[in-house]
C-alpha positions as CSV (number, residue, x, y, z in Angstrom):
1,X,43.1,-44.2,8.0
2,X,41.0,-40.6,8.0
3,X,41.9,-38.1,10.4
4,X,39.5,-35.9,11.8
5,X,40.7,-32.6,13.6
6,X,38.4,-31.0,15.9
7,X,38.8,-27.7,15.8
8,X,38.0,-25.6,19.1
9,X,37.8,-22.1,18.9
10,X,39.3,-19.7,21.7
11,X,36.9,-16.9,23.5
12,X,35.1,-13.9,21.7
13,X,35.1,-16.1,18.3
14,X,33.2,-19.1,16.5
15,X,33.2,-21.5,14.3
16,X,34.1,-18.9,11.8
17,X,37.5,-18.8,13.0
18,X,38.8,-22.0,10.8
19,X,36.9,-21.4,8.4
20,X,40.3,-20.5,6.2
21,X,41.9,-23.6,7.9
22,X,39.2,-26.3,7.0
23,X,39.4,-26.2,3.3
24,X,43.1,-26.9,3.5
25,X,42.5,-29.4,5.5
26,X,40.1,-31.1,3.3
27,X,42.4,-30.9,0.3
28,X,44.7,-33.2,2.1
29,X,41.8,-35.8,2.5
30,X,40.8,-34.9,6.1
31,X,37.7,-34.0,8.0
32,X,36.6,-31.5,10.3
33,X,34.2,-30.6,12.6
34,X,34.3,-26.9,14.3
35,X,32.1,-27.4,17.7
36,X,30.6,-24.0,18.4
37,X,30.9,-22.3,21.9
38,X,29.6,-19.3,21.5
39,X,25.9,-20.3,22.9
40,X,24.7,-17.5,25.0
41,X,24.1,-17.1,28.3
42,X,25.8,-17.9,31.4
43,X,28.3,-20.8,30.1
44,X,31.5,-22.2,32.1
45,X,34.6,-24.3,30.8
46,X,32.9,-27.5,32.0
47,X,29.8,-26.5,29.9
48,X,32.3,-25.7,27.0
49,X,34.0,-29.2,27.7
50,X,31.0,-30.7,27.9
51,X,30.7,-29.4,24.1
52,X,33.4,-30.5,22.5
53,X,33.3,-33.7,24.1
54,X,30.2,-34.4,22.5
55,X,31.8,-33.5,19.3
56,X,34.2,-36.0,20.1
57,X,32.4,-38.8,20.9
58,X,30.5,-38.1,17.7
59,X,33.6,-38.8,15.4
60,X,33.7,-42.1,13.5
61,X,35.2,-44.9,15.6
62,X,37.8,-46.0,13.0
63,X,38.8,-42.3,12.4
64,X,42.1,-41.0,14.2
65,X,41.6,-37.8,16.1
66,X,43.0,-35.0,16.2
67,X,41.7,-32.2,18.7
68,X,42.6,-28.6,18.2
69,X,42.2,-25.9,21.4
70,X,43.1,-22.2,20.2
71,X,44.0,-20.0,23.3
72,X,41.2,-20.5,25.9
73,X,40.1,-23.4,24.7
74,X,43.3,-25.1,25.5
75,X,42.1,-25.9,28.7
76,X,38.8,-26.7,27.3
77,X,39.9,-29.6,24.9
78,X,42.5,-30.9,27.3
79,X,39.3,-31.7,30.0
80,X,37.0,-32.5,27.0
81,X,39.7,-35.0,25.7
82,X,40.0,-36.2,29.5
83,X,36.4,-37.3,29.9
84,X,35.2,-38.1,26.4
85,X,34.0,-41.8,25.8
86,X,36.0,-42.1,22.6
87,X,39.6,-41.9,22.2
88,X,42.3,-38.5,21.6
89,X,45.2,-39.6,19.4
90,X,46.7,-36.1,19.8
91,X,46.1,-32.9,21.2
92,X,47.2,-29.9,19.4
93,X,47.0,-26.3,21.8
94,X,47.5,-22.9,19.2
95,X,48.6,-20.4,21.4
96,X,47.0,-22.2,23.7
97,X,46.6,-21.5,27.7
98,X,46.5,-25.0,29.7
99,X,48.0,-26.6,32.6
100,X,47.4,-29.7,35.0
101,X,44.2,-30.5,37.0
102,X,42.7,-27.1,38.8
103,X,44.1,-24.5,36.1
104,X,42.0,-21.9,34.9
105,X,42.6,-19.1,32.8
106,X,42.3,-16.1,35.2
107,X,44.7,-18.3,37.4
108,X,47.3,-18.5,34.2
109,X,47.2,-15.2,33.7
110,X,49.3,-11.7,34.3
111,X,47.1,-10.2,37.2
112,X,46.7,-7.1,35.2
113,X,45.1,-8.9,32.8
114,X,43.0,-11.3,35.2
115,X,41.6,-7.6,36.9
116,X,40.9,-5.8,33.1
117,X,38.8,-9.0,32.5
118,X,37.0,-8.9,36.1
119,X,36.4,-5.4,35.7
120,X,35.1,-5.8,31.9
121,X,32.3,-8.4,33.5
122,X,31.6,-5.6,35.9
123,X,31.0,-2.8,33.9
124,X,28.6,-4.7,31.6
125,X,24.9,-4.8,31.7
126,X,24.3,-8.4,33.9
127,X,27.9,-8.6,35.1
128,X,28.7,-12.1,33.6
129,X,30.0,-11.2,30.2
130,X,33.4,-10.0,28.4
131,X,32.8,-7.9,26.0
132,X,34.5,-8.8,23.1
133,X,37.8,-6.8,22.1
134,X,39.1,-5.2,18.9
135,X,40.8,-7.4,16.2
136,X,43.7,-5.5,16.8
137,X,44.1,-7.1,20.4
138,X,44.3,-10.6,19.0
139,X,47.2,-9.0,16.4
140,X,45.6,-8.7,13.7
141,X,45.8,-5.2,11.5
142,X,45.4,-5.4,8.5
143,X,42.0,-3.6,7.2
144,X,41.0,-6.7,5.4
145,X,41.1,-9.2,7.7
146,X,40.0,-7.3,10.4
147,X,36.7,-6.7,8.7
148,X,35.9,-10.1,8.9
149,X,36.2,-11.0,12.7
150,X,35.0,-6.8,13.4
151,X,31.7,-7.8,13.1
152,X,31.8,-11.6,14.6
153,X,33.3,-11.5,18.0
154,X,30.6,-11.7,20.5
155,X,30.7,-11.2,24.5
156,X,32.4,-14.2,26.3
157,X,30.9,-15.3,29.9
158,X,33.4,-14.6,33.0
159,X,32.4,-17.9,34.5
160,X,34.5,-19.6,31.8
161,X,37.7,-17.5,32.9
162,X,36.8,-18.5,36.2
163,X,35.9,-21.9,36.1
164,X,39.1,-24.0,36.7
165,X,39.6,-27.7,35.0
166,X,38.6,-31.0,36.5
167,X,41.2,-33.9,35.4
168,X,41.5,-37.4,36.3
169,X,44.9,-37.7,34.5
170,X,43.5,-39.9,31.6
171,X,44.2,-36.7,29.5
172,X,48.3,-36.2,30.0
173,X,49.0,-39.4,28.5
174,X,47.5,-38.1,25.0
175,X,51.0,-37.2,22.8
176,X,50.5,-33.3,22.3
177,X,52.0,-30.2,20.1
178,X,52.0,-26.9,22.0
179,X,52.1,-24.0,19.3
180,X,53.6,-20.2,20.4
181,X,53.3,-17.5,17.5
182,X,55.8,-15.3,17.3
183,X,56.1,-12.6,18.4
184,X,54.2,-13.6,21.8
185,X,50.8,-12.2,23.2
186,X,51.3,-14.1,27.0
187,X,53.8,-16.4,27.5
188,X,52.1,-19.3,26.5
189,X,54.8,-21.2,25.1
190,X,55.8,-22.4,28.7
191,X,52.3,-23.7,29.7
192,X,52.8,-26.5,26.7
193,X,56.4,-26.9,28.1
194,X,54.9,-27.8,31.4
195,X,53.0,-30.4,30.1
196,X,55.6,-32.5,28.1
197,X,54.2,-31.3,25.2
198,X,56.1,-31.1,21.9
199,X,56.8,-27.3,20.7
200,X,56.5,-25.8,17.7
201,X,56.8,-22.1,17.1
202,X,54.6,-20.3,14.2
203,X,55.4,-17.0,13.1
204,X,52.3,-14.8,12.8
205,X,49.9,-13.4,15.6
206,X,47.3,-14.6,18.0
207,X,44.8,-15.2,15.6
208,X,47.5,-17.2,13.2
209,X,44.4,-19.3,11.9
210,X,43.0,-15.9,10.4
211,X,46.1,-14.7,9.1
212,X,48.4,-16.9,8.1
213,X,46.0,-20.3,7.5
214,X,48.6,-22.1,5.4
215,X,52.0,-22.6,7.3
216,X,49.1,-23.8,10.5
217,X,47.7,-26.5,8.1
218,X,50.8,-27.4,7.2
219,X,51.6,-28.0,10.6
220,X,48.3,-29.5,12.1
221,X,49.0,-32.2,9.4
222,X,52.3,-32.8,10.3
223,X,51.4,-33.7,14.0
224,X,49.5,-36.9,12.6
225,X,51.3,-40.3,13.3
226,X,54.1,-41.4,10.6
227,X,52.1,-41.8,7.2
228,X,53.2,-43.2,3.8
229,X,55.9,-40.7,2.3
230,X,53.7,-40.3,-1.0
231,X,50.5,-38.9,1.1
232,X,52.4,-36.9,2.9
233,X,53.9,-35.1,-0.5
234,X,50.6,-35.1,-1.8
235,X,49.4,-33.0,1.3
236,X,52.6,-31.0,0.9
237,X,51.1,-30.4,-3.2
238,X,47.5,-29.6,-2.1
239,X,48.7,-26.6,0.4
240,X,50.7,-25.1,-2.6
């Protein structure tokens, strides 16, 4: 069986975000798709749910899938999961904020935090959107790497901050893997113990996907359901 992981980038970023995860991915013989939530305009989680669920439902039926949220969009894949017609095998949240039915991220958050991002919306131009902060403020610092998400990170709308998620509960019996890099950002590790998820600590910043690609793929693949011991040292080889 083919895994696909859908990988959901987190606020401020794109598509471009995986783009050092995907190859290793698809040297281990699985696919990707990288829905893209950086659509301008006034946008909410629901309208970002609504985005990757469609990505989801667009998956091959005899493909097992695995969905990927990376800080904010932790709570967009967990109500994207919870509606979309075809079916989650596991949910994977990297650094990810989530919680049950009527969570939202401004609600999750430190209230210093929650008021910087309120007064951020404020002080811009239409009063809807974030602008986007340094590289440094997602932990990463060195010069090289920084460079390459410097010139990427757009504006992110306050309604998606906002906006809180709509579950039915069809979403918290999908097996999950909540991943905290070390050192911690926000205390996000308890949000995934919350949930029942399984967790898994990665050493490396907020942005882990940028920096440190290979010891994430290595774990995304591991997450998969028991496979045949030679596959799984021939992902092991291709990650080398």
């Amino acid at each position: 069986m083919t895994t696909t992981y859908v990988l959901v980038h987190g606020a401020w970023h794109g598509p471009w975000a995986w783009d050092r995860v995907v190859p290793l991915l698809h040297a281990a013989g699985a696919r990707t798709t990288t829905p893209d939530l950086g659509t301008p305009g006034d946008r909410g989680l629901h309208d970002h749910a609504r985005t990757v669920a469609a990505a989801l439902d667009a998956v091959r039926d005899d493909d097992e899938v695995v969905l990927v949220g990376h800080s904010y969009a932790g709570l967009v894949v967990r109500e994207a999961a919870d509606t979309a017609r075809r079916t989650v095998d596991h949910i994977v949240l990297v650094d990810g904020w989530a919680g049950p039915d009527g969570a939202g991220l401004l609600a999750l958050a430190p209230e210093v935090f929650a008021g910087a991002m309120r007064a951020a919306a404020a002080a811009s131009p239409d009063g809807l959107l974030i602008p986007a902060p340094p590289p440094a403020a997602f932990g990463i610092v060195d010069p090289d790497d920084a460079a390459w998400p410097a010139g990427r990170l757009v504006p992110q709308p306050l309604r998606t901050f906002t906006e809180t998620t709509r579950l039915t509960g069809r979403v918290d019996a999908i097996p999950g893997t909540a991943v905290h890099c070390r050192p911690s950002t926000f205390a996000v590790d308890r949000f995934g113990a919350a949930l029942g998820d399984r967790a898994r600590a990665l050493d490396g910043p907020h942005d882990v996907m940028l920096t440190d690609p290979e010891p994430l793929a290595r774990l995304l693949l591991d997450v998969r359901r028991p496979r045949n011991p030679a596959i799984q040292k021939q992902e092991a080889r291709s990650l080398e």
